[in-house]
FIMI-264293 format. One record per residue: residue in one letter; x, y, z of N, C-alpha, C, O in turn. Coordinates in pm, whole numbers, padded with zeros to 5 digits, always signed. Layout:
BEGIN
AXYZXYZXYZXYZ;...
END
This chain:
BEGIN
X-02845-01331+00288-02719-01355+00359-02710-01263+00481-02729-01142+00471;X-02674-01335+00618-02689-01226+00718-02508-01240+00778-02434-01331+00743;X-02479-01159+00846-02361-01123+00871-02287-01272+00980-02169-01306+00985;X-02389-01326+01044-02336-01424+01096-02315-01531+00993-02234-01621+01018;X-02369-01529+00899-02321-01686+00821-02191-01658+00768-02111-01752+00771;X-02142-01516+00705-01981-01485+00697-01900-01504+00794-01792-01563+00791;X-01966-01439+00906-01860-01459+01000-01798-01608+01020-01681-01644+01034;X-01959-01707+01016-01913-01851+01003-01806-01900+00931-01712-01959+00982;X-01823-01867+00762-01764-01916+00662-01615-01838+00695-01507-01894+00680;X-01628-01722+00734-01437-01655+00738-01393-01730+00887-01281-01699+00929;X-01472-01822+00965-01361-01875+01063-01387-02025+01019-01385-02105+01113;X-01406-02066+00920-01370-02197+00841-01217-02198+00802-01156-02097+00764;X-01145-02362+00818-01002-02322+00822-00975-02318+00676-01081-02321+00613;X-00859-02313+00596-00815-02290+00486-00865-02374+00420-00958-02336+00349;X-00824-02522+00413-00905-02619+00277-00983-02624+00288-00993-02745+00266;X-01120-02580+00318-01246-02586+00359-01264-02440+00231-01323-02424+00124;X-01181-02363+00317-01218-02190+00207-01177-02201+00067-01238-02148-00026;X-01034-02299+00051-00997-02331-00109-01133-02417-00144-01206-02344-00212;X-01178-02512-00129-01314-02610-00175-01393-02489-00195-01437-02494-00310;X-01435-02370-00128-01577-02319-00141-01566-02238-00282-01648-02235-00373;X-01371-02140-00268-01332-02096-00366-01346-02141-00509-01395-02083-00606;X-01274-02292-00494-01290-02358-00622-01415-02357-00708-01423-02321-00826;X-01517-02407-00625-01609-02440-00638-01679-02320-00716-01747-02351-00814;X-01668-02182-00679-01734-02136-00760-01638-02012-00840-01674-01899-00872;X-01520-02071-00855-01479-02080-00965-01534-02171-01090-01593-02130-01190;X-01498-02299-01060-01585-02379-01150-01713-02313-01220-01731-02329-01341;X-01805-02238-01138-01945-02224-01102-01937-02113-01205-02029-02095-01285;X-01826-02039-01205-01835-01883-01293-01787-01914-01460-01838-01868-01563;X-01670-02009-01446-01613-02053-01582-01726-02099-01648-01782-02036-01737;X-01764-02222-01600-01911-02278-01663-01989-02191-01723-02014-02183-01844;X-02043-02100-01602-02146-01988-01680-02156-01961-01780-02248-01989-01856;X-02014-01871-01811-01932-01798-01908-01865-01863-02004-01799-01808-02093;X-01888-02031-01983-01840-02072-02138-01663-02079-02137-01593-02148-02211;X-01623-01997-02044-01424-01986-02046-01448-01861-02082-01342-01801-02068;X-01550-01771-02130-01521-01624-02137-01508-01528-02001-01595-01451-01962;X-01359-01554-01926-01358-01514-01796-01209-01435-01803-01129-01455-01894;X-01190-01362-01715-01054-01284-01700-01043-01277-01513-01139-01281-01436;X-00899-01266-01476-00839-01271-01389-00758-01120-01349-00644-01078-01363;X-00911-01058-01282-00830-00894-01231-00704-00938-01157-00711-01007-01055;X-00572-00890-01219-00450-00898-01149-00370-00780-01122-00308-00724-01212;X-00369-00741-01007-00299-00607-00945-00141-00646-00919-00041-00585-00958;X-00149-00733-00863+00022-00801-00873+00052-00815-00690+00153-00868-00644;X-00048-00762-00612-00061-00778-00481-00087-00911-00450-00097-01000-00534;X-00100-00927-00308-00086-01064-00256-00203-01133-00290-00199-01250-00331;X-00337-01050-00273-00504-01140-00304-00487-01194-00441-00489-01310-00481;X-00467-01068-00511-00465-01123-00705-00408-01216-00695-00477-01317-00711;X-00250-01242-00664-00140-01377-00689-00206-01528-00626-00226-01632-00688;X-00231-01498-00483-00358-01595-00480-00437-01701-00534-00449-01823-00541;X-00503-01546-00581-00648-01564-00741-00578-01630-00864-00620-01729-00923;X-00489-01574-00887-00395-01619-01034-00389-01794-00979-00459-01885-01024;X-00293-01803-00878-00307-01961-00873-00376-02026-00835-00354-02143-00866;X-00463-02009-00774-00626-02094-00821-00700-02091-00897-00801-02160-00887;X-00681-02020-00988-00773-02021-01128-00689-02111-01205-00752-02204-01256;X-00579-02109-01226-00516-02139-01312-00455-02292-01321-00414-02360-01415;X-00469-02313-01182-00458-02461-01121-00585-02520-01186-00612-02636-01155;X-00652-02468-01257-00815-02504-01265-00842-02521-01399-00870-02627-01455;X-00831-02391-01454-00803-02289-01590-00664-02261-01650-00654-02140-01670;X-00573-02316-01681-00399-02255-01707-00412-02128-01847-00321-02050-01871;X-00535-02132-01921-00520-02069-01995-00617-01920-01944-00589-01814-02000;X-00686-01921-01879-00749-01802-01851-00674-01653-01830-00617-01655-01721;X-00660-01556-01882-00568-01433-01888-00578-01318-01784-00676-01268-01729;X-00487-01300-01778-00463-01221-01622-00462-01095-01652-00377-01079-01740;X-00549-00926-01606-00544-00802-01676-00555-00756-01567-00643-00762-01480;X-00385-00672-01581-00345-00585-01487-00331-00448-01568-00287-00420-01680;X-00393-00364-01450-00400-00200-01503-00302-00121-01459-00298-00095-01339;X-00203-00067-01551-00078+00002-01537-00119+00129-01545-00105+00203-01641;X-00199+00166-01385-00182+00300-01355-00116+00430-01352-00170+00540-01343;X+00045+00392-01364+00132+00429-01285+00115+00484-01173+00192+00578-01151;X+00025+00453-01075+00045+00471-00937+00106+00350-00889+00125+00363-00768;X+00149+00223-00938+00178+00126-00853+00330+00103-00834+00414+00123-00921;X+00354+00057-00700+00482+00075-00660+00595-00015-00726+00604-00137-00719;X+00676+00072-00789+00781-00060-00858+00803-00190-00886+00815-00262-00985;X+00803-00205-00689+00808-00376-00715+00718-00412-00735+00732-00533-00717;X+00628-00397-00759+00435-00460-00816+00482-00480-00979+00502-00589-01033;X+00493-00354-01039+00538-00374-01169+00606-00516-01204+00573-00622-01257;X+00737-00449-01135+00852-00601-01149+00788-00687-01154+00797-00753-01257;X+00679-00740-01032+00645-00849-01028+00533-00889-01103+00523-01012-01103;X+00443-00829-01170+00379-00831-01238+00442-00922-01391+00388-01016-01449;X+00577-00850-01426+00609-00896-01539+00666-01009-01540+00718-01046-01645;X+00671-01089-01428+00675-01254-01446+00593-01363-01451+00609-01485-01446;X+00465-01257-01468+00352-01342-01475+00327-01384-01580+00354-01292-01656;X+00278-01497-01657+00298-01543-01809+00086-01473-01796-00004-01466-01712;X+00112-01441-01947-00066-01404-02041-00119-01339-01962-00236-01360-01931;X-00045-01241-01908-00066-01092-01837-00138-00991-01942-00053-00980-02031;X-00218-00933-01969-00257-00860-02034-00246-00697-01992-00284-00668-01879;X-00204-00604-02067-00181-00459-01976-00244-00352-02046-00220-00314-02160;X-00340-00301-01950-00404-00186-01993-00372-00050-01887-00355-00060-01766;X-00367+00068-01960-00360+00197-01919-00471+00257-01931-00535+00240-02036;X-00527+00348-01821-00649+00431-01814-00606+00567-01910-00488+00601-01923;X-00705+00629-01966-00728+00763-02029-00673+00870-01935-00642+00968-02002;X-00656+00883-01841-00601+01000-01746-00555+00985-01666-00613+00944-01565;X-00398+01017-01671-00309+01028-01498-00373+01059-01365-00481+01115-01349;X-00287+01012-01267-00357+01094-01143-00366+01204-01181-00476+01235-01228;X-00257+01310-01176-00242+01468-01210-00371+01520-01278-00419+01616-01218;X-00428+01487-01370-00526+01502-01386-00643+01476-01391-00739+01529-01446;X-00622+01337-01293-00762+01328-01248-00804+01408-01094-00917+01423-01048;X-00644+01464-01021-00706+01505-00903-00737+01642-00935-00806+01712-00861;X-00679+01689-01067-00712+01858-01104-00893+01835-01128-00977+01894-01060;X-00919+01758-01217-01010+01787-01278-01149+01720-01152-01267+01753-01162;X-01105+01642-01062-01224+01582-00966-01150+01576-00833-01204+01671-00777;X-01109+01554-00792-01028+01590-00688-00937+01467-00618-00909+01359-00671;X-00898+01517-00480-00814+01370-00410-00873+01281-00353-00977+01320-00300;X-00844+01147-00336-00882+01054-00265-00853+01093-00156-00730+01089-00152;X-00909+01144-00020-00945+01100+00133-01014+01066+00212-01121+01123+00192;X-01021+00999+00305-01090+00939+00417-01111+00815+00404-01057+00715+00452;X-01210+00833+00322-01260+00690+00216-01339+00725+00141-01377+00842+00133;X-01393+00605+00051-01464+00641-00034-01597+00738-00074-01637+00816-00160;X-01651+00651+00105-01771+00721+00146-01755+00878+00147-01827+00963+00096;X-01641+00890+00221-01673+01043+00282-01650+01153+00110-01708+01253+00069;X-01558+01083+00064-01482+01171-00038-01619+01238-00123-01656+01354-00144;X-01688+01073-00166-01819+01081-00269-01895+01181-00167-01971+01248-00237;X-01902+01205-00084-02003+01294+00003-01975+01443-00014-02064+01523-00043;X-01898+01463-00001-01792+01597-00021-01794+01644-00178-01814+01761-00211;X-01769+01539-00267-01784+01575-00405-01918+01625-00448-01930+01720-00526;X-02024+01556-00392-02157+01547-00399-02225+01704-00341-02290+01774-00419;X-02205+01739-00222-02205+01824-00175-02199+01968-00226-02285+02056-00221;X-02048+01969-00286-01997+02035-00398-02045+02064-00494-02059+02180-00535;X-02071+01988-00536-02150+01969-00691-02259+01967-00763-02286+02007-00876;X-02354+01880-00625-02462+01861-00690-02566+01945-00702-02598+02007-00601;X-02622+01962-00797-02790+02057-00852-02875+02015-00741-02942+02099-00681;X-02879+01901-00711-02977+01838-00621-02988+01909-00440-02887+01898-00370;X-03095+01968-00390-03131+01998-00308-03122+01880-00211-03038+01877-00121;X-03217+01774-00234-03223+01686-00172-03149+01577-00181-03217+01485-00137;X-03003+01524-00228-02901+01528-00233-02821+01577-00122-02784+01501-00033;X-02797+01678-00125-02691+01790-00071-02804+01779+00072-02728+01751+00165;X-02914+01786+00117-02940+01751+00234-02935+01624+00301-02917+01622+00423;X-02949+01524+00237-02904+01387+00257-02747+01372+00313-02721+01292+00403;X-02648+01452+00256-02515+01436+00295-02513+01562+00377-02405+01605+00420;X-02609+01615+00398-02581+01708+00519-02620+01636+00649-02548+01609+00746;X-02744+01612+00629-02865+01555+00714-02888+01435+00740-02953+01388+00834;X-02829+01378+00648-02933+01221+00626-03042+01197+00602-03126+01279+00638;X-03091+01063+00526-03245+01074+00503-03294+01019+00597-03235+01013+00705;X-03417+00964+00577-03512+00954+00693-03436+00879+00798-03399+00934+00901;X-03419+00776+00774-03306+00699+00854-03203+00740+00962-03181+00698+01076;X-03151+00829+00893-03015+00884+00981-02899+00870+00855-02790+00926+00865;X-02932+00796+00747-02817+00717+00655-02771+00864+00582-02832+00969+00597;X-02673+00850+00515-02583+00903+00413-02507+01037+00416-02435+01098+00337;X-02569+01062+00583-02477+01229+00543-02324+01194+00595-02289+01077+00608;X-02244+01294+00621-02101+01326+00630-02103+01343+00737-02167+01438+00783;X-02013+01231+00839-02004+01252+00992-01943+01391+01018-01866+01445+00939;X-01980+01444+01132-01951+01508+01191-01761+01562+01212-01728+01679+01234;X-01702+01491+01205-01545+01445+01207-01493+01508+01075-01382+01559+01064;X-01585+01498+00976-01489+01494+00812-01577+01656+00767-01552+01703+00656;X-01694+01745+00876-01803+01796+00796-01665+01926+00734-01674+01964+00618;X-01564+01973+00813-01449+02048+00763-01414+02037+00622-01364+02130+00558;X-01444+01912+00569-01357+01943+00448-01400+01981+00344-01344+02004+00236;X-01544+01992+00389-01647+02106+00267-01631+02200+00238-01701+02263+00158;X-01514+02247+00306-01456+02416+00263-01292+02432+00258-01234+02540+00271;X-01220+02291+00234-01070+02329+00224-01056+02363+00103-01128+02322+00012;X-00963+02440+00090-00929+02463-00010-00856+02389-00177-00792+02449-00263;X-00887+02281-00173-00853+02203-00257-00986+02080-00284-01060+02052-00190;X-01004+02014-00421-01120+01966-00470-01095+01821-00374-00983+01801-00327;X-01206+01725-00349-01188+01638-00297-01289+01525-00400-01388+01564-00463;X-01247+01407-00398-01409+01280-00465-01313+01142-00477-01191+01125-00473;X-01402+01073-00490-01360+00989-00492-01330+00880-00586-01303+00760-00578;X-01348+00997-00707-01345+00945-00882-01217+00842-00906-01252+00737-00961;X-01091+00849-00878-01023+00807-00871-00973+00668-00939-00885+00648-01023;X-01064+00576-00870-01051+00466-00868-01123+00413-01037-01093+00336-01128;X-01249+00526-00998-01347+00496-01128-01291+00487-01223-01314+00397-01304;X-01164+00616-01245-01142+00651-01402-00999+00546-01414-00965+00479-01512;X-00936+00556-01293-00826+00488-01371-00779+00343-01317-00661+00314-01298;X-00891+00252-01294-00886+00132-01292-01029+00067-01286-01021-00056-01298;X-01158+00112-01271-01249+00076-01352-01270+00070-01467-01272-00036-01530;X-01291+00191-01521-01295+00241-01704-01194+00141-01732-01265+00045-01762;X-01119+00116-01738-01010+00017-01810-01030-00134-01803-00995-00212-01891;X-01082-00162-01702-01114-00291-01692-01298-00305-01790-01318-00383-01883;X-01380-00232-01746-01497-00218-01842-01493-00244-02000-01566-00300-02081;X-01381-00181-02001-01348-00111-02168-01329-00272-02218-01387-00323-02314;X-01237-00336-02131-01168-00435-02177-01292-00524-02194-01302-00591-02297;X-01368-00528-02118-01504-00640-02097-01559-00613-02217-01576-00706-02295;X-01601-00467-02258-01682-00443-02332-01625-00521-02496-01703-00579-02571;X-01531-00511-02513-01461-00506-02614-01425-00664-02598-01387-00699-02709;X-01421-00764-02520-01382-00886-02531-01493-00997-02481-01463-01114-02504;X-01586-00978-02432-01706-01047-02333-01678-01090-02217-01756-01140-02137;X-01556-01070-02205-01508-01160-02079-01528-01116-01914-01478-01019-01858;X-01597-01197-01869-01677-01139-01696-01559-01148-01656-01476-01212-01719;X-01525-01065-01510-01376-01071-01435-01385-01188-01302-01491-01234-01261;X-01310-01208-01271-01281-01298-01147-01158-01167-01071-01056-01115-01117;X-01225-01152-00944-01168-01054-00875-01112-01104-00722-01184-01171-00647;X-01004-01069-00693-00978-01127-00545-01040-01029-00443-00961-00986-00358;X-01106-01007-00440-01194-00931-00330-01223-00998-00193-01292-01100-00183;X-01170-00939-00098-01222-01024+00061-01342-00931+00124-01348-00810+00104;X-01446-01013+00209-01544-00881+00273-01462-00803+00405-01481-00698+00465;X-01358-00917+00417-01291-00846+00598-01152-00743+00539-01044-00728+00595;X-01207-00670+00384-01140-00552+00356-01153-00434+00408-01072-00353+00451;X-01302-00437+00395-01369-00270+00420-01534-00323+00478-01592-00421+00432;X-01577-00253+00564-01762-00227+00551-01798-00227+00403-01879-00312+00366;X-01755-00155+00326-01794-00146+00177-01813-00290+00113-01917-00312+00051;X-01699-00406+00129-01682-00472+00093-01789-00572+00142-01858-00633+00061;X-01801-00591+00279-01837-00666+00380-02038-00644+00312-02126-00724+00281;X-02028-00497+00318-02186-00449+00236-02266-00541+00111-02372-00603+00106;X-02132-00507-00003-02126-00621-00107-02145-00779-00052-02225-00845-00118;X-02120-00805-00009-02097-00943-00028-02237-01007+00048-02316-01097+00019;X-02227-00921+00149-02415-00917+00244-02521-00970+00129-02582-01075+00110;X-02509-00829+00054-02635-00811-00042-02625-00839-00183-02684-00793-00281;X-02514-00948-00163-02513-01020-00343-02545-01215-00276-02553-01319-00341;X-02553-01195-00146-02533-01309-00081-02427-01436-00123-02450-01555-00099;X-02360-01405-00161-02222-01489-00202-02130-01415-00262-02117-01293-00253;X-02054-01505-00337-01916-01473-00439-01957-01420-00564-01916-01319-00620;X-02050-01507-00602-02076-01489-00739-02213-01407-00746-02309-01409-00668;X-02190-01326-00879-02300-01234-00908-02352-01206-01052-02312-01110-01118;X-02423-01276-01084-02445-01307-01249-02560-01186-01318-02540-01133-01427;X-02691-01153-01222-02753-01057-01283-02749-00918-01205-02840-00860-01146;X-02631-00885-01221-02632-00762-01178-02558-00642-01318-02514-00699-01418;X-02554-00543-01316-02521-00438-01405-02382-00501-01478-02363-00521-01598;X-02294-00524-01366-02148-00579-01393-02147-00703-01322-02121-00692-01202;X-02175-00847-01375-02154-00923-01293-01979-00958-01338-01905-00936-01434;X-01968-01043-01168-01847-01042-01140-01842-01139-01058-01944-01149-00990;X-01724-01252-01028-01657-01330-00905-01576-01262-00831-01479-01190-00858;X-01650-01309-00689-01515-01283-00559-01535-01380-00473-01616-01390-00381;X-01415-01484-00530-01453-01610-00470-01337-01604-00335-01364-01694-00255;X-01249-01544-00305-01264-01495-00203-01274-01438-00106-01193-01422-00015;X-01397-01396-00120-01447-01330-00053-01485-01350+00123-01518-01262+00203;X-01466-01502+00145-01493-01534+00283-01348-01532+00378-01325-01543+00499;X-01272-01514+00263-01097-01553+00310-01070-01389+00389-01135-01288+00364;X-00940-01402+00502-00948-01311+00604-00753-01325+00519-00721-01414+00440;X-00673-01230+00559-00577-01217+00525-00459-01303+00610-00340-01291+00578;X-00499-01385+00714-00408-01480+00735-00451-01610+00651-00373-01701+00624;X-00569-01604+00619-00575-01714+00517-00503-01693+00376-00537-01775+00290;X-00412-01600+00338-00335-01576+00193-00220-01580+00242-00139-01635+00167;X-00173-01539+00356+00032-01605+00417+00006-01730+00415+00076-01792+00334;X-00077-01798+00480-00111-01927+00528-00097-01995+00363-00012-02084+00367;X-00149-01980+00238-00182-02001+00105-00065-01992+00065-00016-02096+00019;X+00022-01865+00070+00174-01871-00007+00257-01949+00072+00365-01996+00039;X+00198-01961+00181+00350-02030+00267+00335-02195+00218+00425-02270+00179;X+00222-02216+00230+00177-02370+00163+00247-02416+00019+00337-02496-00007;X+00154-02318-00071+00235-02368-00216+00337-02294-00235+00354-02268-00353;X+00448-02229-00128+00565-02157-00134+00534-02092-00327+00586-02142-00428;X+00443-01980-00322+00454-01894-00432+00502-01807-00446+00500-01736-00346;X+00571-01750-00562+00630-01637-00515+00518-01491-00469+00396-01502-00454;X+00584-01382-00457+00517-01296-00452+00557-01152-00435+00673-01162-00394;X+00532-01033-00443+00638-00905-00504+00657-00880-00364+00574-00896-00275;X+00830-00823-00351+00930-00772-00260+00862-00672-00163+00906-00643-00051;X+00740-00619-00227+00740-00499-00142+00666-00515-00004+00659-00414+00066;X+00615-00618+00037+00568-00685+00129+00706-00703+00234+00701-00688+00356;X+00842-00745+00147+00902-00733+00276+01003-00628+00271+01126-00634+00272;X+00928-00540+00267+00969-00382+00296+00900-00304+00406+00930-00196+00457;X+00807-00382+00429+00691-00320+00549+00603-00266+00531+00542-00188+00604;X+00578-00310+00395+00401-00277+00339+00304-00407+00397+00334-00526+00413;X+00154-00324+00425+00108-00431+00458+00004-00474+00286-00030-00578+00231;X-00015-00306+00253-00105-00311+00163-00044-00261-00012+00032-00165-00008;X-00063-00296-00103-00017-00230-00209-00129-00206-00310-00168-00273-00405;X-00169-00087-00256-00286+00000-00367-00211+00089-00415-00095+00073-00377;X-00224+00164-00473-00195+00328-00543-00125+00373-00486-00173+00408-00379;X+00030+00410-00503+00115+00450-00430+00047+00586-00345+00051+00600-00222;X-00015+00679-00441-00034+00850-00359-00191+00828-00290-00243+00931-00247;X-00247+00734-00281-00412+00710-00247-00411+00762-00083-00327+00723-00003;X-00519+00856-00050-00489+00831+00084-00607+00790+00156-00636+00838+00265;X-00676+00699+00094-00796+00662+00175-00737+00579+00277-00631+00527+00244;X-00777+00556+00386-00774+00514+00518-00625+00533+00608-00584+00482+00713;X-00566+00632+00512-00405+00640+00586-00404+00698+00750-00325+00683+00844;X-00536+00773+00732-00543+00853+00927-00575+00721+00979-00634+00736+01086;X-00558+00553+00938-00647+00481+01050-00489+00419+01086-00480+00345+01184;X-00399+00442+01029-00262+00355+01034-00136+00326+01105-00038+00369+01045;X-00109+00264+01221-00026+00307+01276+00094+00307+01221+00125+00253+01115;X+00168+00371+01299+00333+00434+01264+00418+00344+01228+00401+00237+01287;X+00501+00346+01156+00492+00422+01025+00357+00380+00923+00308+00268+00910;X+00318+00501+00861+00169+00517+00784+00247+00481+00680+00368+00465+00698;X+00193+00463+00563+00232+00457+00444+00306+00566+00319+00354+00538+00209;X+00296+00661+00370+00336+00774+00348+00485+00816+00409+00565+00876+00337;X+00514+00784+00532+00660+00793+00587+00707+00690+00556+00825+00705+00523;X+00666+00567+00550+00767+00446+00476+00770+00485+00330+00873+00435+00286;X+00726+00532+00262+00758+00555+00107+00842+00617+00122+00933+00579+00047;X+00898+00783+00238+01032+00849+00197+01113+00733+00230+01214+00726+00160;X+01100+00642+00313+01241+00608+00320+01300+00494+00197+01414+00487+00150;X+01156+00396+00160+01190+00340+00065+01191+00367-00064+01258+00290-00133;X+01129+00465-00125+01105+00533-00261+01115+00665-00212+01014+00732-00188;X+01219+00703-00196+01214+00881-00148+01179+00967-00256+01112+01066-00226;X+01213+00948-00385+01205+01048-00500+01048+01029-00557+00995+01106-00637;X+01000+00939-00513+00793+00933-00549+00751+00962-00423+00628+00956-00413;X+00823+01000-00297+00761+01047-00197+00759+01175-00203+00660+01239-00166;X+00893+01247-00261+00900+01384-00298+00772+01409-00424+00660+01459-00418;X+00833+01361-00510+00742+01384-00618+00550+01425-00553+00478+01517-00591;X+00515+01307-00440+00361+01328-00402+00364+01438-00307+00274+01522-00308;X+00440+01442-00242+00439+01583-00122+00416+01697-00189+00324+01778-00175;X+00558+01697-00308+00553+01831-00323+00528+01903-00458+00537+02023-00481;X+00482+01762-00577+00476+01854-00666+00310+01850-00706+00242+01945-00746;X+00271+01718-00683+00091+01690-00660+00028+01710-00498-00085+01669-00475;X+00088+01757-00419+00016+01855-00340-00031+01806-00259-00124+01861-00199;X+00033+01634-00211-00001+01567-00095+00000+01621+00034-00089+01600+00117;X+00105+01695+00054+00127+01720+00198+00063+01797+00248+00026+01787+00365;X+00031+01913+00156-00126+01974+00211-00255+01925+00244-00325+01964+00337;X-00274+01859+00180-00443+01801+00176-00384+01688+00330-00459+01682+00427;X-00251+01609+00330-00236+01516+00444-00242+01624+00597-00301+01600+00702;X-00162+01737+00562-00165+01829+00680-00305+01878+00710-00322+01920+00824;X-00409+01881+00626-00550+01901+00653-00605+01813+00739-00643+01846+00852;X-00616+01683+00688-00644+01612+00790-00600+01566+00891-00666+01479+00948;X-00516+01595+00927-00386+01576+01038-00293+01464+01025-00242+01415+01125;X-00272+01427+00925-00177+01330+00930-00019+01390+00918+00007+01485+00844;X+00073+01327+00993+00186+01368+00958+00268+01283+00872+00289+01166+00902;X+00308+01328+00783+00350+01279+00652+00493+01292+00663+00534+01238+00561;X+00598+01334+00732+00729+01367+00736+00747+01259+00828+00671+01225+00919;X+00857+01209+00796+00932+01080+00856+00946+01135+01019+00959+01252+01053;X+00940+01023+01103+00982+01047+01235+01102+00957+01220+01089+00836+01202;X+01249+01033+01230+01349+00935+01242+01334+00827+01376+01408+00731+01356;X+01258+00817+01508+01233+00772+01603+01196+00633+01557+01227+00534+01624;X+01112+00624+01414+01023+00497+01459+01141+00427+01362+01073+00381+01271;X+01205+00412+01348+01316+00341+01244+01434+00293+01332+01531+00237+01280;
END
């Protein structure tokens, strides 16, 4: 799969992207016999995912992970979803950022920094200094500072308390996931989807669906506005995104208001709570973000 045939397929118009979707939906149920599950975050991609599977599948079960990082109205909306299934991870943030540290930059940089930190490995720790032969894997120049702040950094995060939970669940039920994953999320994403050359991924460690994956995020307004679905409030609050309320991967890329000054104004008491008692505002003042409301942009 080379980067121009995505680009092709993500400027294909909408019923063209539902047909490709379907399709290997179909393609994954089959596999799996109906032993399939529906990762549901309660955000706009999952809700999506929920109604095209289910338009397909009505009985297939939807497993959403009650982090408690997620923002209220996600919850709320979560609980009108019928054969929702709810799992909790083994460890709070609080102690997952004590014990491995905070999510920043992104994933890349964080895992670099942790690595750095940590690892026994010589050649390792020169790779994220240096890079290997290539030029690939070290820590740009921009982020090389945060190898010495004073607070732990990685990018475990995600691993412990919404991977492990979804695994656990696989392990324990057989059921492969169907994930709303797009590639025009992240490079990370865009990486994946390169080098699995589609949606579907059957022999890999964890196989998994991301059927869509070719879909761009005006193709999901375009989707709810069509089958007028519902979908959680907090979107029209002036979120664009609803991950992990305290996460701060990509918040330095965001313009004003960041995600962090719209939380005081709309959840002020979990904005306090991340500033000042889990130790956001330091690690945000590290990297220069300003985290205190500008009454200006309101």
């Amino acid at each position: 799969m080379e980067v121009w045939e995505l680009k092709q397929r993500q400027s294909l118009p909408l019923e063209a992207k539902m047909k490709l979707s379907l399709s290997r939906i179909r393609e994954w149920y089959d596999h799996w016999e109906g032993n399939v599950y529906i990762s549901f975050s309660g955000g706009k991609d999952s809700t999506v995912l929920l109604h095209l599977v289910r338009n397909l599948y009505p009985r297939v079960p939807a497993v959403f992970v009650n982090t408690g990082l997620e923002y209220p109205e996600i919850v709320k909306f979560v609980k009108t979803a019928d054969n929702v299934i709810w799992l909790k991870p083994k460890m709070n943030f609080k102690d997952v950022i004590e014990k491995y540290g905070y999510p920043v930059v992104s994933k890349e940089v964080a895992r670099g920094i942790y690595q750095i930190r940590n690892t026994k490995s010589e050649k390792l720790r020169n790779i994220r200094l240096h890079g290997d032969s290539k030029g690939n894997g070290k820590i740009s120049n921009k982020w090389r500072f945060l190898i010495n702040v004073p607070f732990k950094i990685s990018d475990y995060c995600c691993d412990v308390m919404k991977k492990r939970p979804f695994k656990i669940y696989e392990k324990e039920t057989g059921n492969k996931p169907i994930i709303g994953m797009m590639a025009s999320d992240s490079r990370g994403r865009l990486r994946v989807y390169i080098k699995n050359s589609g949606c579907n991924t059957f022999d890999t460690t964890r196989p998994m669906s991301n059927p869509l994956m070719v879909w761009l995020e005006k193709d999901i307004w375009e989707y709810i506005r069509k089958y007028n679905i519902p979908y959680s409030s907090i979107y029209d609050m002036g979120y664009h995104g609803t991950g992990c309320m305290f996460c701060m991967f990509g918040v330095h890329l965001e313009e004003k208001p960041n995600r962090f000054q719209l939380m005081e104004q709309t959840h002020p008491k979990l904005y306090s709570y991340c500033m000042n008692k889990l130790g956001c505002k330091e690690v945000l003042d590290y990297i220069g973000i300003k985290n205190l409301i500008d009454k200006t942009l309101f």
